[in-house]
CHARMM internal coordinates of N, CA and C (Angstrom, degrees):
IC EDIT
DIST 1 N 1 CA 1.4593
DIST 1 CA 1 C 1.5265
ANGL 1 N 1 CA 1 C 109.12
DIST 1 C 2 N 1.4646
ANGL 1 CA 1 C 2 N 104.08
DIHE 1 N 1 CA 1 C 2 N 114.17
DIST 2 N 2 CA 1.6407
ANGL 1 C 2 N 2 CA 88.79
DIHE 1 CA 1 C 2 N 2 CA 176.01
DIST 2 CA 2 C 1.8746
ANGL 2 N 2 CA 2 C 112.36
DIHE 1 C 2 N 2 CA 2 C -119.15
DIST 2 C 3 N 1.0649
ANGL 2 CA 2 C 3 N 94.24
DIHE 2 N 2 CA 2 C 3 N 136.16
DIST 3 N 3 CA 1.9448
ANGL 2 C 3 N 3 CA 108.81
DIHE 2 CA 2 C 3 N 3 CA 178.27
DIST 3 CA 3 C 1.4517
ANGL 3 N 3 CA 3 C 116.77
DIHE 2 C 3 N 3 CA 3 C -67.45
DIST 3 C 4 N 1.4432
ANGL 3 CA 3 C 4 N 110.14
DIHE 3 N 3 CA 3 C 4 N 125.80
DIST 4 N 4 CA 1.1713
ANGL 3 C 4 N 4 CA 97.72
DIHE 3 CA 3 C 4 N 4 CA 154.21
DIST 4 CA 4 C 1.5755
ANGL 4 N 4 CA 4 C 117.28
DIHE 3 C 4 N 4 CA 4 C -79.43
DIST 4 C 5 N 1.6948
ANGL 4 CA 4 C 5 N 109.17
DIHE 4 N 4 CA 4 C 5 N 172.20
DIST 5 N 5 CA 1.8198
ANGL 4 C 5 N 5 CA 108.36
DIHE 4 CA 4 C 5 N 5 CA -166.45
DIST 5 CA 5 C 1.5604
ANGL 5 N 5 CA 5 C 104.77
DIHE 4 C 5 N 5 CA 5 C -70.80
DIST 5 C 6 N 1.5864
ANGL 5 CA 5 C 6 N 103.05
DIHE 5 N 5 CA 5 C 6 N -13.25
DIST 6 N 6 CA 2.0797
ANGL 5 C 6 N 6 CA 81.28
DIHE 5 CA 5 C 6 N 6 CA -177.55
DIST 6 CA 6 C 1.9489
ANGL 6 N 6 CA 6 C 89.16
DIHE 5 C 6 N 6 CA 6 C -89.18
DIST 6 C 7 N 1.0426
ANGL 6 CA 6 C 7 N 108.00
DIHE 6 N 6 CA 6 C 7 N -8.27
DIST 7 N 7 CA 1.9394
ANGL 6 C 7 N 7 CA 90.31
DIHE 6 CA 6 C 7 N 7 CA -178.38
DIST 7 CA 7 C 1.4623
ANGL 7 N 7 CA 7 C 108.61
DIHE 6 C 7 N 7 CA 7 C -88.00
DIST 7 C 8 N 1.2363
ANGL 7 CA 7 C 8 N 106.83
DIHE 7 N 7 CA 7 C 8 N -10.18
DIST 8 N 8 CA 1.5521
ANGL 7 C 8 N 8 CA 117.56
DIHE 7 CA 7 C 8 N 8 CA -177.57
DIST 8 CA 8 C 1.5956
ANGL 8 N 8 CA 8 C 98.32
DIHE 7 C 8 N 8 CA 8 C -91.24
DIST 8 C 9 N 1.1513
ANGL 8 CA 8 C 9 N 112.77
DIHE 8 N 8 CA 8 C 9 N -41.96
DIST 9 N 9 CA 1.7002
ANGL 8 C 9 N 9 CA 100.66
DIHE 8 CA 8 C 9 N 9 CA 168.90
DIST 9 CA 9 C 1.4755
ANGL 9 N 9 CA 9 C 132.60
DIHE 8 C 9 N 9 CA 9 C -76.39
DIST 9 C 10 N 1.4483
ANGL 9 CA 9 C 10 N 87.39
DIHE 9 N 9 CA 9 C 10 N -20.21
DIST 10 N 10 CA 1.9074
ANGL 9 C 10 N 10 CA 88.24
DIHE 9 CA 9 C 10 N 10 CA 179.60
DIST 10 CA 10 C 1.9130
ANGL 10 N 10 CA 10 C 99.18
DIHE 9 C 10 N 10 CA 10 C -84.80
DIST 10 C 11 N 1.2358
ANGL 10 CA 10 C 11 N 132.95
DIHE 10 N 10 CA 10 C 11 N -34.77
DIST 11 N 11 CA 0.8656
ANGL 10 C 11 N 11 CA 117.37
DIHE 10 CA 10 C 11 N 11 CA 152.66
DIST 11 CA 11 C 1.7997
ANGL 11 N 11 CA 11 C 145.84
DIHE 10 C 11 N 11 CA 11 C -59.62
DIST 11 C 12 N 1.2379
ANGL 11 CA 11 C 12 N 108.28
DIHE 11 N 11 CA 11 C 12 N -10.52
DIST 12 N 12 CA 1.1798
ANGL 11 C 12 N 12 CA 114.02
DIHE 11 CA 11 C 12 N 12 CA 169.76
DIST 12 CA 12 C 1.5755
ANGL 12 N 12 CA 12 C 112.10
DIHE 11 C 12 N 12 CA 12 C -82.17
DIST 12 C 13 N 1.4567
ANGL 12 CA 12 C 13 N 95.48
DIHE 12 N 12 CA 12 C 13 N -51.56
DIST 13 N 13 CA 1.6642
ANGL 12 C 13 N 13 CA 89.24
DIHE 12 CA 12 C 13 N 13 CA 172.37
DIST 13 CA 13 C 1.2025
ANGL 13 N 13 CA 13 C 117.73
DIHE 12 C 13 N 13 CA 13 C -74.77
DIST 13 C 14 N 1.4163
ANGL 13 CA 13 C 14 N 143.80
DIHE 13 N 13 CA 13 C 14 N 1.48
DIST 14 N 14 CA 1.7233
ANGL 13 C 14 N 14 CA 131.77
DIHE 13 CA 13 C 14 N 14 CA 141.16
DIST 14 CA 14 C 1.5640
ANGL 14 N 14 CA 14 C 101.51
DIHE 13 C 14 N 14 CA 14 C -49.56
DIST 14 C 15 N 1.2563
ANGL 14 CA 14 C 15 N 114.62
DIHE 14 N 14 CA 14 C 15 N -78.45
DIST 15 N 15 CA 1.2675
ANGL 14 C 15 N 15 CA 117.05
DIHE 14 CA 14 C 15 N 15 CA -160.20
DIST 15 CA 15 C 1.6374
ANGL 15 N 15 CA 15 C 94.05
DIHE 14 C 15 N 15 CA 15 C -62.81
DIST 15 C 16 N 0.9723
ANGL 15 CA 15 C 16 N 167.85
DIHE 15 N 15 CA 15 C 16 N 11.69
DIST 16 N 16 CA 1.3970
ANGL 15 C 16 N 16 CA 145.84
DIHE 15 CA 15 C 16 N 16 CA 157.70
DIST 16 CA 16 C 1.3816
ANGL 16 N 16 CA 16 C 97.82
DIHE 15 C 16 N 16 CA 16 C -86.94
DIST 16 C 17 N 1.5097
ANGL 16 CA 16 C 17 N 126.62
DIHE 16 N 16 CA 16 C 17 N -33.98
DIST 17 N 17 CA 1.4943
ANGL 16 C 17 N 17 CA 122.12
DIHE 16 CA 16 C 17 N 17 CA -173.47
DIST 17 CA 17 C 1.3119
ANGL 17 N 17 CA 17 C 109.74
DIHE 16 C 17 N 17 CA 17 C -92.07
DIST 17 C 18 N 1.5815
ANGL 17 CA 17 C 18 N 144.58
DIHE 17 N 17 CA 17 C 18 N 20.02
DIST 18 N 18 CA 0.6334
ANGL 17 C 18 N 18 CA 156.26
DIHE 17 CA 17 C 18 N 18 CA 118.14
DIST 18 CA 18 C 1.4175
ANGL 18 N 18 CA 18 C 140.00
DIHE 17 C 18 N 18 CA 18 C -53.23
DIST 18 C 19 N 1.2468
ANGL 18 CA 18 C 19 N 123.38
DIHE 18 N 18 CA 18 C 19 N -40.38
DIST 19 N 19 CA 1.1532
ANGL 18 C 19 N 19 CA 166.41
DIHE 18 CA 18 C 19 N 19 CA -154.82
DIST 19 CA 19 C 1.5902
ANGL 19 N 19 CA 19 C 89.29
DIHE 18 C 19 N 19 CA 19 C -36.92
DIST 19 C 20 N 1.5961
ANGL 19 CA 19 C 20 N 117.76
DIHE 19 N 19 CA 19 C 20 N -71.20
DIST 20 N 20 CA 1.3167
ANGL 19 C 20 N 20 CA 122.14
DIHE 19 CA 19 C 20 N 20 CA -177.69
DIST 20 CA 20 C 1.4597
ANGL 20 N 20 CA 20 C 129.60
DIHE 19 C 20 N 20 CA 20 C -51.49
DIST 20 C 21 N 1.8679
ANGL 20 CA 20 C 21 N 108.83
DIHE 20 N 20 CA 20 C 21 N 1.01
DIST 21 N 21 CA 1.6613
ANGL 20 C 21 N 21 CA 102.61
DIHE 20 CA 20 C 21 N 21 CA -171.45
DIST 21 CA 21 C 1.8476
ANGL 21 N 21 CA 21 C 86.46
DIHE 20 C 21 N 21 CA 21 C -97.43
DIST 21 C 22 N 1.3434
ANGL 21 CA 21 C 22 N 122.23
DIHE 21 N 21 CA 21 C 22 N -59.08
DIST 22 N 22 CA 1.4709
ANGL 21 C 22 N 22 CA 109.42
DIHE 21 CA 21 C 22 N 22 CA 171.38
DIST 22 CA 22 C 1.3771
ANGL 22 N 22 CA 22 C 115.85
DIHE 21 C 22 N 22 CA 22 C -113.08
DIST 22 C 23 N 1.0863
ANGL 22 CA 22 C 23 N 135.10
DIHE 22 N 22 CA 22 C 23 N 60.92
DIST 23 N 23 CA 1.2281
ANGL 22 C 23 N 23 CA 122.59
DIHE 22 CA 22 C 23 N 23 CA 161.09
DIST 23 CA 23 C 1.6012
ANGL 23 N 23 CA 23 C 146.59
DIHE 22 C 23 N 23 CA 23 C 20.45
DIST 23 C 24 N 1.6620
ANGL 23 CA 23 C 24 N 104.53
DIHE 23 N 23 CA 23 C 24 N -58.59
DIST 24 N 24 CA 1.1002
ANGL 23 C 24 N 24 CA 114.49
DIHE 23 CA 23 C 24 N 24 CA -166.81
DIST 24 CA 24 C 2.1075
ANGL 24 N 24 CA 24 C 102.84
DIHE 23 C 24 N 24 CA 24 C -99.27
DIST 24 C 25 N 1.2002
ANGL 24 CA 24 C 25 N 89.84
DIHE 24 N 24 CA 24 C 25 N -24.42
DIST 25 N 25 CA 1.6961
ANGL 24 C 25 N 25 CA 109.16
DIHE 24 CA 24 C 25 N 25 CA 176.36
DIST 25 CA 25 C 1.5209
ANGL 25 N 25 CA 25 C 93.43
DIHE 24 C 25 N 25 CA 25 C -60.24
DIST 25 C 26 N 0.9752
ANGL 25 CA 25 C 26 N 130.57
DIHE 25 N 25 CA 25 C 26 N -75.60
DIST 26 N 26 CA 1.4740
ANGL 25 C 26 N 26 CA 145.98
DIHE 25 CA 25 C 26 N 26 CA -159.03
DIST 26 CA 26 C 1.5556
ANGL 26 N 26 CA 26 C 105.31
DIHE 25 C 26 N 26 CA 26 C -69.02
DIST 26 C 27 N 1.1182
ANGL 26 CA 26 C 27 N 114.95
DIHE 26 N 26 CA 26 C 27 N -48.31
DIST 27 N 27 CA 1.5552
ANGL 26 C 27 N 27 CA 95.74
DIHE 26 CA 26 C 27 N 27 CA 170.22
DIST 27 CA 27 C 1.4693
ANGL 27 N 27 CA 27 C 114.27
DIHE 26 C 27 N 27 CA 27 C -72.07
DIST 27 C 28 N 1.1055
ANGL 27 CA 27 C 28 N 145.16
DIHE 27 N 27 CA 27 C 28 N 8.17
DIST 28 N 28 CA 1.4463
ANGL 27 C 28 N 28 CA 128.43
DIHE 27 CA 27 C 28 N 28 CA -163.25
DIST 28 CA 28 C 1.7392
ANGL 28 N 28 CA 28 C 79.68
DIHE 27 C 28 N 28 CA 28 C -111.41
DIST 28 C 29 N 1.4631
ANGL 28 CA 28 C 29 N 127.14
DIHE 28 N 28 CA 28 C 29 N -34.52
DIST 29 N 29 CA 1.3726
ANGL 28 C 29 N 29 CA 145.63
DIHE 28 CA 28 C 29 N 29 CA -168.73
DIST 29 CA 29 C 1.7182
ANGL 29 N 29 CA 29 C 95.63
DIHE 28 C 29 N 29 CA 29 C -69.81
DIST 29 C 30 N 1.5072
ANGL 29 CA 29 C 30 N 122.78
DIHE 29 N 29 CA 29 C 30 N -47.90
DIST 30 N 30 CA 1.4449
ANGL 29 C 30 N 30 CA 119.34
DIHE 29 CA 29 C 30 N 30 CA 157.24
DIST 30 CA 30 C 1.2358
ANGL 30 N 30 CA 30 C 125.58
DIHE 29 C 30 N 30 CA 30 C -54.10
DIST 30 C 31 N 1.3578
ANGL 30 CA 30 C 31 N 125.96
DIHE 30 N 30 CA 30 C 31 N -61.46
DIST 31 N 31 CA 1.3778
ANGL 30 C 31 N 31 CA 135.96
DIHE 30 CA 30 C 31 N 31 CA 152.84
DIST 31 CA 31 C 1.6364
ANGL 31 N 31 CA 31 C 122.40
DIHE 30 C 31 N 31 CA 31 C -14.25
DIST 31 C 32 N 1.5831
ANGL 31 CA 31 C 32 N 110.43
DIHE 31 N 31 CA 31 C 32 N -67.44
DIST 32 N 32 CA 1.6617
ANGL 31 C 32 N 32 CA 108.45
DIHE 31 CA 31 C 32 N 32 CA 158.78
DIST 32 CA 32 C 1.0701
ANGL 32 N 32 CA 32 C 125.99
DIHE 31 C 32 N 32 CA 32 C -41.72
DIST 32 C 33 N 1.4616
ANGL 32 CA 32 C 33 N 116.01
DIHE 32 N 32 CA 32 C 33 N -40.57
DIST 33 N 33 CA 1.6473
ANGL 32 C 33 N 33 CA 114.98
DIHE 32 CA 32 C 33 N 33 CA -165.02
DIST 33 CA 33 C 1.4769
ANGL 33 N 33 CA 33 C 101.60
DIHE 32 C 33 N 33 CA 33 C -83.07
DIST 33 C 34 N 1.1885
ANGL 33 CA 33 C 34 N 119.14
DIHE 33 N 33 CA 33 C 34 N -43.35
DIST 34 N 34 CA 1.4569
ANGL 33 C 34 N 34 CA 126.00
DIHE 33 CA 33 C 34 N 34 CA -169.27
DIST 34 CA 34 C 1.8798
ANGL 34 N 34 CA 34 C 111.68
DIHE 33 C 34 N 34 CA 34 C -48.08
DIST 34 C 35 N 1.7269
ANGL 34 CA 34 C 35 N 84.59
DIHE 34 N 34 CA 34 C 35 N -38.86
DIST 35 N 35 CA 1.6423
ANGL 34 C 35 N 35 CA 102.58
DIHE 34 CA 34 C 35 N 35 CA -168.79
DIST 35 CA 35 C 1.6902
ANGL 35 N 35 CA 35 C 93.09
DIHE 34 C 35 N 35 CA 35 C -67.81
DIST 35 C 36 N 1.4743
ANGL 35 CA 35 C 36 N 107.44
DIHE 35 N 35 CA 35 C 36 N -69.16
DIST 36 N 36 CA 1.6224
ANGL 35 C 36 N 36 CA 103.56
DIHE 35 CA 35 C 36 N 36 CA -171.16
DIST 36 CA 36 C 1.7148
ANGL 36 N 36 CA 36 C 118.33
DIHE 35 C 36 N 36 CA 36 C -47.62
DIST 36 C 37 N 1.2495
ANGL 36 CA 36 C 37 N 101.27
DIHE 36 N 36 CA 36 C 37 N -31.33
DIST 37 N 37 CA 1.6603
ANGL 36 C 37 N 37 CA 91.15
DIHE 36 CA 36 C 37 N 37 CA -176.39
DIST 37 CA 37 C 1.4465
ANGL 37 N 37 CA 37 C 112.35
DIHE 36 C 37 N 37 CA 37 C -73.40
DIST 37 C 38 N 1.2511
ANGL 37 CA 37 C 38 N 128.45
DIHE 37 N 37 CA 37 C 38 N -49.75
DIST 38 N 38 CA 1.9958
ANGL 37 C 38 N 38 CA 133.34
DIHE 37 CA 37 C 38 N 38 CA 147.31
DIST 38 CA 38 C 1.8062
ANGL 38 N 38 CA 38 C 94.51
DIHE 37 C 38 N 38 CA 38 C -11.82
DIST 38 C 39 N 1.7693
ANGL 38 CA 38 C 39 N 106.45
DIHE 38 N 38 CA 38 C 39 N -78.65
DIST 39 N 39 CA 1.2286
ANGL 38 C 39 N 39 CA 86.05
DIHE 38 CA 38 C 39 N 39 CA -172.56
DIST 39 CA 39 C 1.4806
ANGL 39 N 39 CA 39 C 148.54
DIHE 38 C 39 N 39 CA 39 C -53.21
DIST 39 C 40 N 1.6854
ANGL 39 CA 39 C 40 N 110.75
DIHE 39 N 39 CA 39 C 40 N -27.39
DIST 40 N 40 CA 1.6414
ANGL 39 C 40 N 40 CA 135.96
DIHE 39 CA 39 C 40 N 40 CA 174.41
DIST 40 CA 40 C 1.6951
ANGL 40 N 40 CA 40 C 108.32
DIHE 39 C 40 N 40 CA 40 C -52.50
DIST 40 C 41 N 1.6928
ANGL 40 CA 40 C 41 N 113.22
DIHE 40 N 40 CA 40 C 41 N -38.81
DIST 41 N 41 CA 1.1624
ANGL 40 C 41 N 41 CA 116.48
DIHE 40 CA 40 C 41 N 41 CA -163.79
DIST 41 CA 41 C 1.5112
ANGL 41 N 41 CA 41 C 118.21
DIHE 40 C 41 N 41 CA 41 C -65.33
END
COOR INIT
IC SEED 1 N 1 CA 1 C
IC BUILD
């Protein structure tokens, strides 16, 4: 599945505004994305 950068941003900012229900879920969920988009470039 690949994102475009506004689906990659509207999803980041869910999960950042989320952030406070699991914490550690959601950053590892940032972490993936961060990695795949490095890789797309």
């Amino acid at each position: 599945m690949v994102l475009s950068d506004d689906e990659a941003a509207l999803i980041k900012a869910i999960l950042t505004a989320l952030r406070g229900i699991k914490i550690r879920d959601i950053d590892k969920a940032l972490v993936i994305l961060s990695k795949e988009e490095r890789q797309s470039q």
